[in-house]
N, C-alpha and C positions, 0 to 999 in steps of 0.2 A: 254558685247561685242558681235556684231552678225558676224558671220562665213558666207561665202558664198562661203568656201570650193571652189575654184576656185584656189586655190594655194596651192604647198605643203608643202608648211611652214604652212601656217594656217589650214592647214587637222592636223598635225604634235603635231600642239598647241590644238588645238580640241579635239584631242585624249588625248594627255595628263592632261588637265581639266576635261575630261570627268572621267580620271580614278581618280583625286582626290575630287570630288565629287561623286565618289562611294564610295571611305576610308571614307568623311568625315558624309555621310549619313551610313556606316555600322557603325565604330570605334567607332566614336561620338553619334552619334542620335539614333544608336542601332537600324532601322528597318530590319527586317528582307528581305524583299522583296529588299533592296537594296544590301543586303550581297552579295544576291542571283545575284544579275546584277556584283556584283564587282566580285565574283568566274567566271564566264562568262565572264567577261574585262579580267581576268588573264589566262583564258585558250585562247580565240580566237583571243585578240590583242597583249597580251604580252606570252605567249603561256608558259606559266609558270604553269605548271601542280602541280607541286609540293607545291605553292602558293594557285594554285586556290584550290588544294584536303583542307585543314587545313579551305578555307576558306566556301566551302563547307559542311567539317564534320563539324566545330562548329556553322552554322548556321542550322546545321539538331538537333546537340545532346543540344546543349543551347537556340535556338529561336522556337525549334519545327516546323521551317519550310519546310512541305513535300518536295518539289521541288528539294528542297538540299539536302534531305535524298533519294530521285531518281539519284542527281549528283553522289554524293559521292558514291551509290550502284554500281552504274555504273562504278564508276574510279577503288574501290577493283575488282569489276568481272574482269575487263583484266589489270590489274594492273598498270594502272596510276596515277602517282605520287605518287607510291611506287614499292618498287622490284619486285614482283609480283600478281598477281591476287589470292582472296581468294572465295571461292564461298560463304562458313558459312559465313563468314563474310561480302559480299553481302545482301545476305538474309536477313541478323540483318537492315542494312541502309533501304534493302527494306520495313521489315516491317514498321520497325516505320514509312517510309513516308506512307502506307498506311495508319496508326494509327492519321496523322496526313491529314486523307483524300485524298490523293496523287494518282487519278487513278492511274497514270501510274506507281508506285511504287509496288500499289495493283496487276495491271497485273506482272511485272516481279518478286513478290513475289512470285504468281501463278504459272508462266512460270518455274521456276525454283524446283518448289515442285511437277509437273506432269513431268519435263524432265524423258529421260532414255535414256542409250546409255552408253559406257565406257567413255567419257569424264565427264558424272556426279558424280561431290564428295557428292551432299547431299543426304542423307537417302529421298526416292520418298515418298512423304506422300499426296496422291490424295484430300481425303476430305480435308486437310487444303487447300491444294491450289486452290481447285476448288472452296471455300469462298471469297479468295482475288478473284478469278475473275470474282465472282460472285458481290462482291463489287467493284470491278473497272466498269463493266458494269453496274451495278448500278448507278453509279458514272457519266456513258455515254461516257467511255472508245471504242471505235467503235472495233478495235482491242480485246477486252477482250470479247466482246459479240459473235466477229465472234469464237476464239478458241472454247467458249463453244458450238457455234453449230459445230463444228469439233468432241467434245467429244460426242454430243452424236448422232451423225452421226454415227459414226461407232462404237459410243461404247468405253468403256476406262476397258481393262481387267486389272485382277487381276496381271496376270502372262505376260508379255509382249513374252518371250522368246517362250511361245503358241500359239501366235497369228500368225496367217499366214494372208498376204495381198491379198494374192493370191488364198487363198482358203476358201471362206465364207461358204460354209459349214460345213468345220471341227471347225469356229470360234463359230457355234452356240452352240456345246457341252463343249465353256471354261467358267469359273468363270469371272464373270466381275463385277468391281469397280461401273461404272456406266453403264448401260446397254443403248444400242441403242434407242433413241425414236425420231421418223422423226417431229413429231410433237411440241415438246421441240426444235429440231433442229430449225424448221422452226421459232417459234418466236425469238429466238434468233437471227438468219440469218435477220430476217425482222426488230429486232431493228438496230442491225448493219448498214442496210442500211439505215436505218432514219437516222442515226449520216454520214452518209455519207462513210460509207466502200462499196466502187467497187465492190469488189469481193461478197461480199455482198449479193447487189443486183443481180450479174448474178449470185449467187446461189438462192434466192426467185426465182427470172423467172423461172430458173430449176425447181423448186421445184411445181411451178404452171403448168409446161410445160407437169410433171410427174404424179403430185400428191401423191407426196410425202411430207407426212405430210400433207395437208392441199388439199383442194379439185379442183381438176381438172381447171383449168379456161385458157383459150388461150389468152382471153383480158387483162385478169394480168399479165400474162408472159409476154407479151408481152409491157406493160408500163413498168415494173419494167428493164424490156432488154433494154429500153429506157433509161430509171432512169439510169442505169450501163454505157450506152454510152455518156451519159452526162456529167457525173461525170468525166471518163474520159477525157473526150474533154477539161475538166476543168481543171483535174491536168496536162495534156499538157500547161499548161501555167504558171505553177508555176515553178520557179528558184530556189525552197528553197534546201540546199544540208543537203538531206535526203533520204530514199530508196523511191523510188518513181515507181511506177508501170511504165515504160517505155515504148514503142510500137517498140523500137529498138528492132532489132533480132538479137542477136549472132548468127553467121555464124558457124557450124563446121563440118568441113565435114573431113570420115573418109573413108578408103581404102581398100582393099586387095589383097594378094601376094599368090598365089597357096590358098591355103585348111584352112588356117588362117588367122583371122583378125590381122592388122598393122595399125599402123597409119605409114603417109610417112615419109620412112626410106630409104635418097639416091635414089637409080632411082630403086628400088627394087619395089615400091607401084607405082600401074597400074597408079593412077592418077597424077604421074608425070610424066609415060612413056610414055602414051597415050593418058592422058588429059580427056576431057569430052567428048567423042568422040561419034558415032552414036552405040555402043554397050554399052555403059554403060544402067544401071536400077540403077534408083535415088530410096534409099529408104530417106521418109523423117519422122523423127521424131518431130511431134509436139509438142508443150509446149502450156502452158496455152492461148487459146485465137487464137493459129493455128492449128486446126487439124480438119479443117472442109473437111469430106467426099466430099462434094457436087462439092470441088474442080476438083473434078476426073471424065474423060469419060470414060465408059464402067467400071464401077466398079464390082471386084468380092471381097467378102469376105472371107478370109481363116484363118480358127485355125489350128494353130501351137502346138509342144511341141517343147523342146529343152533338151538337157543335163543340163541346168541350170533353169530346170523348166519351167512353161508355160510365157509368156510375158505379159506385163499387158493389153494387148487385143487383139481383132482380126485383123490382118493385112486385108488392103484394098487396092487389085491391079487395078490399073485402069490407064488411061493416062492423060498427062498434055500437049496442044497443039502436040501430039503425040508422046510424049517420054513418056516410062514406068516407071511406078514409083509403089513406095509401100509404103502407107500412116500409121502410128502406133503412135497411141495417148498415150505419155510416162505416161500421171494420169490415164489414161484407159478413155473411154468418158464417164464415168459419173462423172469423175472426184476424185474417190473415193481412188486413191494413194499419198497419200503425199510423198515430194521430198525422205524424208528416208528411206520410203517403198516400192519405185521406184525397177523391179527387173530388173537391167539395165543391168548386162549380158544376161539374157536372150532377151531380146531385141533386143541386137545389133546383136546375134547369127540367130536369127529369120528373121530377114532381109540378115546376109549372108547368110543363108538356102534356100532362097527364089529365091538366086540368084542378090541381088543387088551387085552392082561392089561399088556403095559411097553411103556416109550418110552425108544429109542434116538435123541437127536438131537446132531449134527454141528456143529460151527460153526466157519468160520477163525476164528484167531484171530491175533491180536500176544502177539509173547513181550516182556515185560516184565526178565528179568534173561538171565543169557546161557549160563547152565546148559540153559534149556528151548529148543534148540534149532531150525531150521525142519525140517518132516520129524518130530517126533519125537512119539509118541501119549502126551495126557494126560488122563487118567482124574480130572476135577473132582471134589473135595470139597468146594468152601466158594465162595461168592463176594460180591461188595462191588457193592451196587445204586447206581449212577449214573445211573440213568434217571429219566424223570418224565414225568407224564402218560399213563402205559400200563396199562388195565385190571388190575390185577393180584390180584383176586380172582372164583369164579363166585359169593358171595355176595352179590350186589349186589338180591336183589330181580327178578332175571332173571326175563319169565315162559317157564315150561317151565324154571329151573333151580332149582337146591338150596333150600330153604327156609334161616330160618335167622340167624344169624352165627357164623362159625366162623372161631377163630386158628389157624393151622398154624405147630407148631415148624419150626425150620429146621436144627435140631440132632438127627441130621442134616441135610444138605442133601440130599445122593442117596444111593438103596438103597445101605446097604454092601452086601447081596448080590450083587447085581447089579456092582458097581463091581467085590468081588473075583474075579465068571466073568471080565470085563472084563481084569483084568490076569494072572487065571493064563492066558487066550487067550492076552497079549499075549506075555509068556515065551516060553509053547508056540513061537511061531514068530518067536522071536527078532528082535521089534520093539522099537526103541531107544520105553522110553516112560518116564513117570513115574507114581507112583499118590498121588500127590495133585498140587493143584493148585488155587489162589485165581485165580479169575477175577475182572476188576473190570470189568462190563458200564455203560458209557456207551452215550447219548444217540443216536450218530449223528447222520445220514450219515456228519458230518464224521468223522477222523481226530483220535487227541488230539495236539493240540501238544506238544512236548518239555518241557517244563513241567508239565506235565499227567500225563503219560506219569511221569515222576521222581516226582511226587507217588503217584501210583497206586504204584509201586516201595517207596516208603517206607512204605505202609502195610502192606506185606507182599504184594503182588500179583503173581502169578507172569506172567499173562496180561491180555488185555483185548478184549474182543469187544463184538458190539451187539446180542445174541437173547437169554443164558443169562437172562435178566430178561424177562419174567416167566412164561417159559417153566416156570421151576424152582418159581414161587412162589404159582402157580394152581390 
């Protein structure tokens, strides 16, 4: 019978044939690859986790099909279609799918054997993990070739709790696992970008722009910076719902009340009192991909320190069509902070220090459902903390900071003042945006798995990034 899906009875019937010629090609006919389509019919049309998990682990542990042993790793990590989330026994699904060839198995093997941080239950075992992801990039994993150039970018120490981000000199006297080499970085970075990883490629440019690792050239950097804006322009066009490198800018803008930082609390926070008015000084916080200097006229450069340590670069004062602003690249500009390395009190300290009255900060993001499109400006209201282990208060007993203990509501999240100049801007010049917006901020580096990603979706999450925490909540 041919379907022409023009009705909803026969979309209805469609579906439902569809799912029993996947039973009768698993049950019966025993292929694996169709198991794998039927675990998939029971998670995303019949949304039967608990079905699909069974039909997942016995097509990983009886057909030896990788794919399935990446599902099922996936469904124990945050514990769907069971009580709860196991990480060992994650691991076990992941390896076998690597065993059974499974890049992507092979990287969250990996991923999970270099983590660190208090939410880690496994024993960190570096050399094994850094095989699987050395076999998933092998493999042509785009994502596993880029981590490894992250390890030995800066290097992967013995003792994590040694390592300071913030201070590469004291980093040069620690024990390290695998030691920094610009040049290993660099091939890695440049297979990554053959497989078509973004980020990628505008790390080669970098890397040509520097010479780092690899030998000086303006004409490479400057193809590969090509290469990078292609590729994006490309995944601007894809609908798939997956984290998706986004060009939408979370909006967040934060405040002050006398001598400490608030976010807007009542008519207490200047920028509901008085708005964005001709005394305000914008500092703005860039994120990946905003923090270009060049924006600013009359640019001055200034090092800071703060009570919470130095910030992870130099603030740059200059103006924006004449209002004052103060520019601070949250990765540092060479980009060499990742999201959990970020030292984001001091940051935001540095910017009150300076004198700004609000903070404008930037972040890509991943669109979560398929209304908030790539390109498309949104203006956050609300978001869902996934992170752990990141300072997220300055009352800590700081010396030189706030006395004290103090709860900050979060209701708000961000200045409504501020959020609506934000979107009557947006109008004004006729930018595709939204004015709210649930961010669900995880952990990083990593990317979240499809799994993970659905879960975040379901709890109402529009977006997903790796800054808006604890940027918003300090």
């Amino acid at each position: 019978m041919a379907y022409d899906l023009k009705q909803e009875e026969e979309v209805k019937e469609y579906i439902e044939n569809l799912g029993i010629e996947y039973r009768f090609g698993c049950y019966k006919e025993q292929k694996p690859e169709v198991c794998h389509l039927l675990g998939d019919y029971l998670e995303a049309i019949k949304k039967d986790y608990d079905k699909a998990a069974k039909v997942f682990k016995s097509n990983c542990l009886d057909y030896k099909f990788g794919k399935s042993c990446l599902k099922i790793g996936n469904y124990t990590l945050v514990g769907r279609g069971r009580e709860k989330g196991d990480h060992v026994e994650a691991l076990k699904y992941f390896e076998k799918g690597c065993e059974y060839n499974e890049p992507g198995a092979c990287l969250h093997a990996g991923l999970l054997l270099t983590a660190t941080g208090p939410g880690v239950t496994i024993p960190r075992d570096v050399p094994k993990g850094y095989n699987y992801l050395k076999k998933s990039c092998d493999q042509n994993d785009p994502m596993a070739c880029h981590y490894l150039f992250g390890m030995y970018l800066t290097g992967v120490p013995k003792n994590v709790a040694e390592f300071n981000p913030h201070n590469p000199e004291k980093n040069k006297n620690i024990e390290y696992i695998i030691k920094s080499d610009k040049k290993q970085a660099f091939q890695f970075a440049k297979k990554a970008c053959e497989l078509g990883h973004m980020y990628a490629c505008a790390n080669v440019s970098m890397m040509y722009k520097r010479g780092d690792g690899v030998e000086q050239n303006a004409e490479e950097s400057k193809k590969f910076f090509e290469i990078a804006q292609a590729l994006q322009k490309a995944h601007e066009t894809t609908k798939e719902i997956k984290f998706q490198q986004v060009t939408a800018i979370s909006g967040l803008i934060k405040c002050w009340h006398n001598n400490l930082p608030h976010w807007s609390i009542g008519r207490k926070c200047d920028c509901r009192s008085k708005g964005l008015g001709f005394d305000s000084r914008i500092g703005i916080i860039g994120g990946s991909g905003f923090d270009d200097p060049t924006l600013f006229e009359n640019q001055i450069e200034k090092d800071v320190t703060t009570p919470f340590g130095k910030p992870s670069d130099v603030l740059i004062e200059g103006q924006i069509k004449g209002v004052p602003c103060v520019l601070l690249a949250r990765h540092g500009r060479k980009h060499q902070f990742q999201p959990s390395d970020v030292n984001y009190r001091a940051n935001i300290w540095a910017l009150k220090q300076v004198g700004c009255t609000h903070v404008l900060a930037t972040t890509a993001t991943g669109s979560l459902v398929e209304e908030y499109k790539p390109g498309d400006l949104v203006i956050l209201n609300d978001f869902i903390d996934r992170t752990w282990g990141r300072k997220c208060t300055f009352y800590d007993r700081t010396e030189g900071g706030p006395k004290g203990v103090c709860h900050l509501p979060m209701r708000p999240a961000f200045c409504e003042r501020a959020r609506n100049a934000m979107i009557t801007a947006a109008k004004a010049r006729g930018y595709s945006h939204h004015e709210t917006g649930t961010a669900v901020v995880i952990q990083g580096p990593r990317f979240s798995s499809r799994a993970e990603s659905l879960m975040h979706r379901q709890w109402g999450g529009h977006l997903v990034n790796m800054t808006t925490v604890p940027e918003v909540t300090n």
